[in-house]
C-alpha positions as CSV (number, residue, x, y, z in Angstrom):
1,X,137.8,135.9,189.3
2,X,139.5,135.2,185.8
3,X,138.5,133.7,182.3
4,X,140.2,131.6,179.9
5,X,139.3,132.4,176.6
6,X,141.1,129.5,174.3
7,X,142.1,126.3,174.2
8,X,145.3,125.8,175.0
9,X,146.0,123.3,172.3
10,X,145.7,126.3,169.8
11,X,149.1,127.7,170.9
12,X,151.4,124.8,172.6
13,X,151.4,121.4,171.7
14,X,154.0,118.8,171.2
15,X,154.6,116.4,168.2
16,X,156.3,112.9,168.2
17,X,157.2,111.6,164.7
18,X,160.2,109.0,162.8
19,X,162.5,110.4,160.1
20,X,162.9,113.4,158.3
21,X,162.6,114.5,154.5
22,X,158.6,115.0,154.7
23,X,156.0,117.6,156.1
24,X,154.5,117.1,159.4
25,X,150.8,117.9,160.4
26,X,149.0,117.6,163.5
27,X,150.2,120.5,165.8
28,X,147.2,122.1,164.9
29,X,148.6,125.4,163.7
30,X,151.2,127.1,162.0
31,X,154.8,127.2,165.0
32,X,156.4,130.0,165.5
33,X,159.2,128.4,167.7
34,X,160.0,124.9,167.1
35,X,162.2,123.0,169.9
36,X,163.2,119.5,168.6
37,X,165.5,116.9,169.9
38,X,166.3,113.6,169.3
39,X,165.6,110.9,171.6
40,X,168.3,108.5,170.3
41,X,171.1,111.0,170.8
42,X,169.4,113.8,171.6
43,X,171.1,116.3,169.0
44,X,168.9,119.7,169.8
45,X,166.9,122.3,167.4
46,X,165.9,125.4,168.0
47,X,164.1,127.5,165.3
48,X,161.6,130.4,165.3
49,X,159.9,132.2,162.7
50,X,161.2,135.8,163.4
51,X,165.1,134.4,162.5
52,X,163.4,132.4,159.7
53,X,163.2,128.7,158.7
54,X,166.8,126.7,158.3
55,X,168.4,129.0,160.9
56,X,168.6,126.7,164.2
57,X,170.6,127.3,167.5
58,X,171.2,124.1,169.8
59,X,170.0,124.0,173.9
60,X,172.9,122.5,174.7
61,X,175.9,124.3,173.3
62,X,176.9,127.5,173.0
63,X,177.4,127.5,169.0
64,X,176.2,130.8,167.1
65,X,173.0,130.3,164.7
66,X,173.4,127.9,161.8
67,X,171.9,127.9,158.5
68,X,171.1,124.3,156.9
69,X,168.4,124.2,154.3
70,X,168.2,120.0,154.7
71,X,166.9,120.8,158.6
72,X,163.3,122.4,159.4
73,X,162.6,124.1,155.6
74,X,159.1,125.5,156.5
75,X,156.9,126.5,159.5
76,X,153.2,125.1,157.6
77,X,149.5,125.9,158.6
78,X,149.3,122.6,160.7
79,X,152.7,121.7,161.1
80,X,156.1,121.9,159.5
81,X,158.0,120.7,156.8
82,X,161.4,119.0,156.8
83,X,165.0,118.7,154.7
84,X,166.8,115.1,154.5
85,X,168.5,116.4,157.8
86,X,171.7,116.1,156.8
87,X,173.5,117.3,160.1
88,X,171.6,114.9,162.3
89,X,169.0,117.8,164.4
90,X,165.6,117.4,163.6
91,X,165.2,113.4,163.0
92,X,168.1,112.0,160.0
93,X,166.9,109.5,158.4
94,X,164.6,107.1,161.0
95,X,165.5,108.9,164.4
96,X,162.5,109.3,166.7
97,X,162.0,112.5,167.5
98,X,160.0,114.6,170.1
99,X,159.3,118.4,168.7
100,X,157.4,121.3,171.0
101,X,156.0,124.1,169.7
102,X,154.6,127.2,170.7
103,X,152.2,130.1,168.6
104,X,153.2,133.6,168.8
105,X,152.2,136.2,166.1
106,X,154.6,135.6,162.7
107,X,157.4,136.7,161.6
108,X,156.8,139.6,164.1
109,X,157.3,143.8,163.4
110,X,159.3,146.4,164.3
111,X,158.9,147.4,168.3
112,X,160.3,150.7,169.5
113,X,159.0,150.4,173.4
114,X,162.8,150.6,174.4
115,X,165.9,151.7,174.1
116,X,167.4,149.2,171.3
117,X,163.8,149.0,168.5
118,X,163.7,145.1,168.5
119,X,161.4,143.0,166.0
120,X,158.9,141.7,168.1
121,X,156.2,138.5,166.9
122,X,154.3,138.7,170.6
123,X,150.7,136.8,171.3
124,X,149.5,138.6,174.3
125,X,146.6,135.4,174.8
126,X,149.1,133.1,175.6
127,X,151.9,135.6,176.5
128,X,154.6,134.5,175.0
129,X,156.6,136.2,172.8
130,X,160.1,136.3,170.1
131,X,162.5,139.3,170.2
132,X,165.2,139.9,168.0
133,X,167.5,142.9,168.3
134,X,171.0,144.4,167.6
135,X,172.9,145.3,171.2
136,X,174.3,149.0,170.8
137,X,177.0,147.3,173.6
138,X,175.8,149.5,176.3
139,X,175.2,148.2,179.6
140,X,171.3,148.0,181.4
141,X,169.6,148.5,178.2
142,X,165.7,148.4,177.4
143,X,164.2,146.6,174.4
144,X,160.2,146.1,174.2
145,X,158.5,142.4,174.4
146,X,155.3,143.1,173.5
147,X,153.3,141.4,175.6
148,X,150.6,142.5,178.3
149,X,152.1,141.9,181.2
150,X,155.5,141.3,183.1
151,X,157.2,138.2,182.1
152,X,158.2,136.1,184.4
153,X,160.8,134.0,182.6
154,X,163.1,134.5,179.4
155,X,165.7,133.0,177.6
156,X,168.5,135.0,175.8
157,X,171.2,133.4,173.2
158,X,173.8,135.4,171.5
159,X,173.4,134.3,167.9
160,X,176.9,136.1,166.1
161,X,179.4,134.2,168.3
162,X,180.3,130.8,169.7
163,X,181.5,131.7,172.7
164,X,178.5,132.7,175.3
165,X,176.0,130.2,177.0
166,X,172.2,130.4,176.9
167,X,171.1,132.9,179.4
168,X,168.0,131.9,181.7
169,X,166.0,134.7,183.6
170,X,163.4,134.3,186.5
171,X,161.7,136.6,187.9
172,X,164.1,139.1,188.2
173,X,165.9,137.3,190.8
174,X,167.6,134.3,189.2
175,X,170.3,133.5,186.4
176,X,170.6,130.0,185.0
177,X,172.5,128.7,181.9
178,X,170.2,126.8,179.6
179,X,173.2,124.7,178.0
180,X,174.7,123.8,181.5
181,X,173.9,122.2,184.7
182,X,174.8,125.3,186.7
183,X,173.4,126.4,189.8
184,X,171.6,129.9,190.0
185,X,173.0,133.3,190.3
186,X,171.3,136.2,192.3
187,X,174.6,138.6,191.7
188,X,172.2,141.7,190.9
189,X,174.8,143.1,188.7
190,X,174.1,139.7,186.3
191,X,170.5,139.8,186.8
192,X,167.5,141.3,183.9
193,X,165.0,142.7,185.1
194,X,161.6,143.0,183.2
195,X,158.3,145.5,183.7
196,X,155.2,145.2,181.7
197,X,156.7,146.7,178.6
198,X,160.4,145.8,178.4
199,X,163.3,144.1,179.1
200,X,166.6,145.5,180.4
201,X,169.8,143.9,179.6
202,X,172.3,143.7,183.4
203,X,174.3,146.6,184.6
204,X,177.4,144.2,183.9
205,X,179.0,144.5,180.7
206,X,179.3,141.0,178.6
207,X,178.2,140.1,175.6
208,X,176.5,137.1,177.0
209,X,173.5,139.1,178.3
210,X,172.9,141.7,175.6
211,X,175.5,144.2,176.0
212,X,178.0,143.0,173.3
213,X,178.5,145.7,170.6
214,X,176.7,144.8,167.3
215,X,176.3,141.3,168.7
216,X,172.7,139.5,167.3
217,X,170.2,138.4,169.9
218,X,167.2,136.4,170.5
219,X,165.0,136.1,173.6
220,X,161.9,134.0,174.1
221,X,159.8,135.2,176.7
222,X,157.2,133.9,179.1
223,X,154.3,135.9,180.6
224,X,151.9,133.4,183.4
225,X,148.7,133.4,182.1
226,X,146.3,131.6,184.2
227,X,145.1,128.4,182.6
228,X,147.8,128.2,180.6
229,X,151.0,128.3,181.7
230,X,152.8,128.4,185.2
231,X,156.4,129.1,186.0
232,X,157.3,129.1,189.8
233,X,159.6,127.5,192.2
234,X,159.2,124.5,194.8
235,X,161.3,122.4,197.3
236,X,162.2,119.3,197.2
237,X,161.3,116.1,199.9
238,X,163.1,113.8,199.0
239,X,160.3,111.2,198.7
240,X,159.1,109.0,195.9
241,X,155.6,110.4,197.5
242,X,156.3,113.6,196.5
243,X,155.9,117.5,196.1
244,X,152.7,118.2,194.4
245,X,153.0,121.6,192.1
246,X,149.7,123.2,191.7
247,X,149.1,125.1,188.2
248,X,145.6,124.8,187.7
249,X,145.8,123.3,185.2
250,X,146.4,119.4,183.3
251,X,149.9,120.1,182.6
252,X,151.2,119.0,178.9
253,X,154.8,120.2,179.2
254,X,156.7,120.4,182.0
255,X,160.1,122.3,182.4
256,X,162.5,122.0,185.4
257,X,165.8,123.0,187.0
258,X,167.1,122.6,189.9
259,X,168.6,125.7,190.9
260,X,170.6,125.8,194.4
261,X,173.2,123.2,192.7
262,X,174.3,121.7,189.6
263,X,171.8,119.7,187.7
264,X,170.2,119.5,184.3
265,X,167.2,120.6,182.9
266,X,164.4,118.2,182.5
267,X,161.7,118.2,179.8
268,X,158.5,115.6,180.4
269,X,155.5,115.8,178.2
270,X,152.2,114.1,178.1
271,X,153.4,112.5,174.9
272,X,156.2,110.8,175.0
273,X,154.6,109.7,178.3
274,X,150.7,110.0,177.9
275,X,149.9,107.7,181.0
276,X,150.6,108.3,185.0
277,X,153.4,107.9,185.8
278,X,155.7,110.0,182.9
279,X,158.6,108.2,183.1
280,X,160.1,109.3,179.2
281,X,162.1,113.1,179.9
282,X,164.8,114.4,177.7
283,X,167.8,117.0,178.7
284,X,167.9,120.4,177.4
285,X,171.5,120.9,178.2
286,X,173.2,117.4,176.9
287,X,173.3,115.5,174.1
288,X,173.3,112.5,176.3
289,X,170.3,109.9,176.5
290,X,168.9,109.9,179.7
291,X,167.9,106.7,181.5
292,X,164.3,105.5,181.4
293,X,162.6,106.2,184.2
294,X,164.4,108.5,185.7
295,X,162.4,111.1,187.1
296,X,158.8,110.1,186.8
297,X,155.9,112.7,187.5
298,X,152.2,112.2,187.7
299,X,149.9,114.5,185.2
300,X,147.0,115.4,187.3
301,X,143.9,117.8,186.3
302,X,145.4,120.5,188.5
303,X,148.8,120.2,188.7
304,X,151.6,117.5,188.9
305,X,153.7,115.3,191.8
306,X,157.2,114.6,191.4
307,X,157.1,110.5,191.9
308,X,160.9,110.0,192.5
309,X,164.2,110.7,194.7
310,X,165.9,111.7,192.1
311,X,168.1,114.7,192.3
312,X,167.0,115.9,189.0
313,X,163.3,117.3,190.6
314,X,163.0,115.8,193.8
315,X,165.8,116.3,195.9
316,X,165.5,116.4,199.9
317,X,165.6,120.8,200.5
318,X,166.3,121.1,196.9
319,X,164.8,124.4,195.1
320,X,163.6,123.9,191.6
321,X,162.3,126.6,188.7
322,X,160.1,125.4,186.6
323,X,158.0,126.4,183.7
324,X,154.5,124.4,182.5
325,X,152.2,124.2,180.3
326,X,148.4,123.4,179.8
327,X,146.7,120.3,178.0
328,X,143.9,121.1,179.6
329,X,142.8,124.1,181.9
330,X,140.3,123.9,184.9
331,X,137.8,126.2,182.7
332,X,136.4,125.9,179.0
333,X,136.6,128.3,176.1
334,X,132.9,128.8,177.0
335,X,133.9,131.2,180.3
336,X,133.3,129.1,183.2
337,X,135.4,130.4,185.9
338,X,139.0,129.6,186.6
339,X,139.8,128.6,189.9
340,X,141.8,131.4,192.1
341,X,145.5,131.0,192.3
């Protein structure tokens, strides 16, 4: 029998807002990784505390970090606080714009569980974590995540150089590109592995995966923790009656990928979209507007069902990853008992 002990809304929660040049409240606590993308043209964000405010990489390119003090200028107690946006990525001047953000622990501290000592801002109650480090450029090494269990999914960028994709890790046995449409690889000689401490880089040396020489990194991983977040795979029927994905939970964010062929990722939320069905999703790996109503889902208390044909989550046989998580959980704070997985 297990416990939740939070509210979920205390460490993810997504923002909608116009514009840019002003501070943002509302998220109802201080981000420690900020995704944001534009839903007119979809220019993508990403910044974390551990790198530091004004230092963004994009989810859909493979572009080294950039510095731009007009973009995301502060992570604040209940929100953030923005530049005049002068390159266009976190909302310009009247762009609407959809932001997610998750709590970890800061600006994070020096961890030593590994081979490579990584800086490390880990919240083992919602188990996710940021880790920087410095590759040494040999190949299958460890660095430490901090959290209290084995994650189940990360994502790696190489943040010195322009030339190497996002790398997406699942379970051990899958390799996805966030900034492509690419299918999966199981070649084990490209695959991570993880263990309840740390992370170890393939036995295949590239820089892509943490085994370039003096080359910058940054991972975000993803521990389950029941209640509040789910990552798992499911197949496909083809159906506008479709699969139903238990989580046990109300879902607020919902990550997918198809992974036995090419297809993009697909980000729903209960904002953009707060009533059945969520027809608003944006592309993590494309600038490109997706069309309305594209790849509806229904939010349910426990779960959600894919409500489409659509190739993007609902193909006939199709095998999808994906990643959620909780509005609301199927407990309270107060210790009533989850329901078993």
């Amino acid at each position: 029998m297990a416990f939740i002990s939070f509210q979920p809304k205390d460490y993810f929660n997504t923002k909608l807002y116009t514009g840019a040049n002003k501070s943002v409240t509302g998220v109802g606590f201080r981000p420690d990784w900020s995704w944001f993308k534009q839903k007119t043209n979809s220019s993508s964000a990403l910044f974390d505390a551990v790198r530091g405010a004004t230092k963004f990489i994009e989810s859909n390119s493979t572009n080294a970090e950039a510095t731009d003090a007009t973009t995301l200028t502060s992570f604040d107690s209940d929100g953030f606080t923005l530049g005049a946006d002068s390159s266009g990525y976190v909302g310009g001047s009247s762009s609407d714009t959809v932001s997610w953000h998750w709590k970890a622990n800061g600006a994070g501290s020096s961890n030593t569980d590994g081979d490579i000592t990584a800086t490390v801002s880990a919240n083992t109650t919602s188990g996710f974590s940021i880790i920087k480090f410095t590759s040494a450029g040999s190949v299958s090494q460890t660095y430490g995540h901090g959290l209290n269990g084995t994650p189940k999914l990360w994502i790696i960028k190489d943040t010195s150089q322009s030339s190497n994709n996002w790398q997406v890790y699942y379970n051990g046995t899958d390799r996805l590109k966030l900034d492509t449409t690419e299918a999966t690889s199981t070649t084990a000689a490209y695959l991570m592995s993880a263990n309840a401490t740390t992370l170890t880089t393939p036995s295949n040396s590239d820089s892509a995966w943490g085994n370039g020489n003096g080359i910058n990194y940054i991972t975000y991983a993803f521990q389950e923790i029941q209640g509040f977040s789910k990552i798992g795979k499911y197949t496909g029927n083809g159906n506008a009656d479709g699969s139903f994905i238990y989580t046990g939970f109300k879902p607020a964010y919902v990550l997918t990928k198809r992974s036995d062929t090419a297809e993009s990722w697909v980000i729903q939320d209960n904002k953009q979209s707060p009533y059945n069905p969520t027809h608003d999703f944006l592309l993590a790996d494309t600038t490109g507007v997706p069309t309305a109503g594209g790849t509806p889902i229904d939010i349910l208390s426990n779960g959600f069902k894919v409500r489409t044909t659509s190739v993007y989550s609902n193909a006939s046989g199709g095998t999808y990853i994906y990643m959620a998580f909780a509005s609301e959980p199927l407990v309270s704070s107060n210790g009533i008992p989850a329901v078993a997985r």
